[in-house]
N, C-alpha and C positions, 0 to 999 in steps of 0.2 A: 048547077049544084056541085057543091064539095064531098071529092068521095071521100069516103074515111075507112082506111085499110083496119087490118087487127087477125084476131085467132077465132075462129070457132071453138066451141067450148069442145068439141071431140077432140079436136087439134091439140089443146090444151093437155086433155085427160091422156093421150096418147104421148105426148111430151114425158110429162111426167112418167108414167107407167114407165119408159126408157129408161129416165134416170133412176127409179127405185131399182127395176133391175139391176142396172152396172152399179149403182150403191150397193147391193144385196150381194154382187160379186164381188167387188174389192175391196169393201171394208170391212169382213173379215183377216183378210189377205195380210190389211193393214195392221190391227191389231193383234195378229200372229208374230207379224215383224216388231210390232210395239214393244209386244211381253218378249222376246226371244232376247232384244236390247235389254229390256230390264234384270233378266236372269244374268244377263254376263256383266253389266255394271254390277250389281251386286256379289256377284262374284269375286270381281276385280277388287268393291272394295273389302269383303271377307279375308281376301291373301294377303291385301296389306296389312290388315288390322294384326290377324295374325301371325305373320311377320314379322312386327312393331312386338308387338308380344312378348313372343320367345326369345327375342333382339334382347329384350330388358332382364328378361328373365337369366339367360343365357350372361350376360353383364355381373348382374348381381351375383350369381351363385360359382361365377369363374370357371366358366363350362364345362365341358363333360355332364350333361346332364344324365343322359343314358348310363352312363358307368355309375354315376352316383346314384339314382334313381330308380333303376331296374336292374333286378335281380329274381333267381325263381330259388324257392325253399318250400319243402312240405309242409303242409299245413300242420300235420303231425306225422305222430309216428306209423299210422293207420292210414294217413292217408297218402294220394298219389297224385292231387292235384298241384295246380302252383298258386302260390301269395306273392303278391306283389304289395306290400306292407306300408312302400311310400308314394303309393298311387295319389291318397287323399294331399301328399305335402306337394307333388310337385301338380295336382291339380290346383288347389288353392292358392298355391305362387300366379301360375297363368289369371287365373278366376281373378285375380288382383287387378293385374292389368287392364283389364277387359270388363270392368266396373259392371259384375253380376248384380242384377235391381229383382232377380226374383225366379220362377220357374214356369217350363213351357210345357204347357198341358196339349197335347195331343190327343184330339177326340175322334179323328179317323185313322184313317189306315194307311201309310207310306208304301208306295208303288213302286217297283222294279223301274231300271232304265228304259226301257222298250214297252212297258208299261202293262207286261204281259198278265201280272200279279201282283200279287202285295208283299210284300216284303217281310218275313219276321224278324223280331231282335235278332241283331247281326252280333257275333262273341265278339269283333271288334270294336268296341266303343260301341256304341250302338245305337241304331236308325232315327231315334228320337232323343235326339239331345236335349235335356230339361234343364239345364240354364238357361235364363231371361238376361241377354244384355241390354242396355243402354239406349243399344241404336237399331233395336228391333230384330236381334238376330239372334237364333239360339246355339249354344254351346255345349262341348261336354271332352271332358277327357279321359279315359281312359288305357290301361296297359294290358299289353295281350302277347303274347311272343317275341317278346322281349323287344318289346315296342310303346313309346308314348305316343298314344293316337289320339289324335284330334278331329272331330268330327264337327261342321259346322252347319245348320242350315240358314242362309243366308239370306233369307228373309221370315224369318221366325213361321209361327201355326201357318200362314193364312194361305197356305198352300204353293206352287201344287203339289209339295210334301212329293217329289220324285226323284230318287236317287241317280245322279248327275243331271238335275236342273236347278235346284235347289238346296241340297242335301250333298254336303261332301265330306270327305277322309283324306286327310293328312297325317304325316308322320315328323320326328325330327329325329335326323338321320345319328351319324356318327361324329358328324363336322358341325354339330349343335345349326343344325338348318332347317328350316321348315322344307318338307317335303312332301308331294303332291303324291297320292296312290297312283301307280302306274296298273291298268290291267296288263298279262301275260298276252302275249302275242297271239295265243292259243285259247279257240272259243272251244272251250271242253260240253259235248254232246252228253247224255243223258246216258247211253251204253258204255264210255270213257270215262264217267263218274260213277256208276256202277259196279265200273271194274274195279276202278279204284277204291272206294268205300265201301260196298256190298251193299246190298238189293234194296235197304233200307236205307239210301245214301241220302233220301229229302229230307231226313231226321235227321244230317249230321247236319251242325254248323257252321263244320271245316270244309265242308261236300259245298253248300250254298254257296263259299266266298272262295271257294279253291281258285287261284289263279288271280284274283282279284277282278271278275269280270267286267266291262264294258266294253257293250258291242249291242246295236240294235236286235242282231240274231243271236243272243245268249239266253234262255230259259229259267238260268240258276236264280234262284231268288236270292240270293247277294249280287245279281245284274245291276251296277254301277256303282259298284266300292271304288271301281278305279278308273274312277272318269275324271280326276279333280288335273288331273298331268294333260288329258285332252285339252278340257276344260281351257288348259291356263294358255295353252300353246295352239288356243282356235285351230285344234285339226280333227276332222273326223274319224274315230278310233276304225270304223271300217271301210272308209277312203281316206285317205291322206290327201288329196287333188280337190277333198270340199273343207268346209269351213266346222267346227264342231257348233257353234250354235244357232249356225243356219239350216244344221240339219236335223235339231230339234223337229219333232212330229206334234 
């Protein structure tokens, strides 16, 4: 007689069982590296775009946009705030470029970098950019200290809405360039904002972005205004020795 080899069906069942586990271990692994790629191509191509942008803009108006474009005046005579009167002209020159098709509703809530909290409207431009562009990514411009700030999330609503993954701040500097937010060297503690602002210092919005923070260990709820300079330069704002979007959590 002809023997005839093969698997027991326990054999079988125990095979498998193996591979769902080392599946169940590394294919999340994988698709952590998946999306980690996807955040920095879309980044990558966010700084071009905007780049190509300001490039045109900066062309047309025979630069010096900052000198022509910001300035700070009372709003009256009673008041002490600032106007910046040609926010709306030199927003819509950019908006031009950048083929606005509409606006981006935002139905949750934008997280800190470290992902500690939520985020509130940042004075700098702010956390929820409501331009809808073209190629799925939302925009917004805004001036604040005597700054045209640019703020892009680079793959519009569909999350994950967290400031330095998706969600970044640009400036354009004095040399009509587009410029990446740098956070300050210094991760400012809760007692050192205190001091600085007084006791109520989570209610300021100069207290939240003070230093322009990015750093896994910052608390400020403006934690990643100034991650877009990491960002570009793949270096981890609190190692330099690892990769900035490897070290995405």
């Amino acid at each position: 007689m002809k023997k005839i080899f093969g698997f027991t069906l326990a054999e079988v069942l125990i095979t498998l069982g193996i591979i769902g586990v080392v599946a169940a271990m590394t294919i999340p692994s994988i698709i952590n590296k998946t999306n980690k790629k996807e955040l920095q191509t879309s980044f990558k191509a966010a700084y071009s775009i905007l780049s190509q942008a300001v490039s045109q803009v900066v062309t047309e108006e025979g630069g010096n946009l900052r000198k022509t474009y910001v300035y700070t005046e009372p709003n009256d005579s009673t008041s002490s705030g600032v106007w910046y009167p040609n926010n709306k002209l030199i927003a819509d020159k950019l908006y031009s470029k950048l083929k606005v098709i509409g606006e981006c509703n935002y139905t949750g809530s934008v997280r800190t970098f470290n992902k500690s909290s939520d985020s509130p409207q940042i004075d700098r431009g702010t956390v929820k950019p409501n331009r809808a562009l073209a190629n799925g990514m939302c925009f917004n411009v805004g001036m604040n200290a005597g700054q045209i700030n640019l703020t892009i999330d680079t793959n519009g609503t569909k999350g994950p809405n967290i400031l330095g993954y998706d969600i970044f701040y640009f400036d354009i500097d004095d040399s009509d360039k587009l410029r990446p937010k740098q956070a300050s060297s210094h991760i400012y503690t809760e007692d050192e904002l205190e001091n600085i602002f007084g006791t109520n210092y989570s209610d300021s919005l100069s207290a939240v972005q003070y230093g322009d923070p990015c750093s896994l260990n910052s608390n400020q709820a403006g934690n990643g205004l100034g991650c877009a300079y990491y960002a570009l330069i793949d270096q981890n704002p609190d190692d330099k020795t690892k990769g900035y979007w490897e070290s995405l959590r």
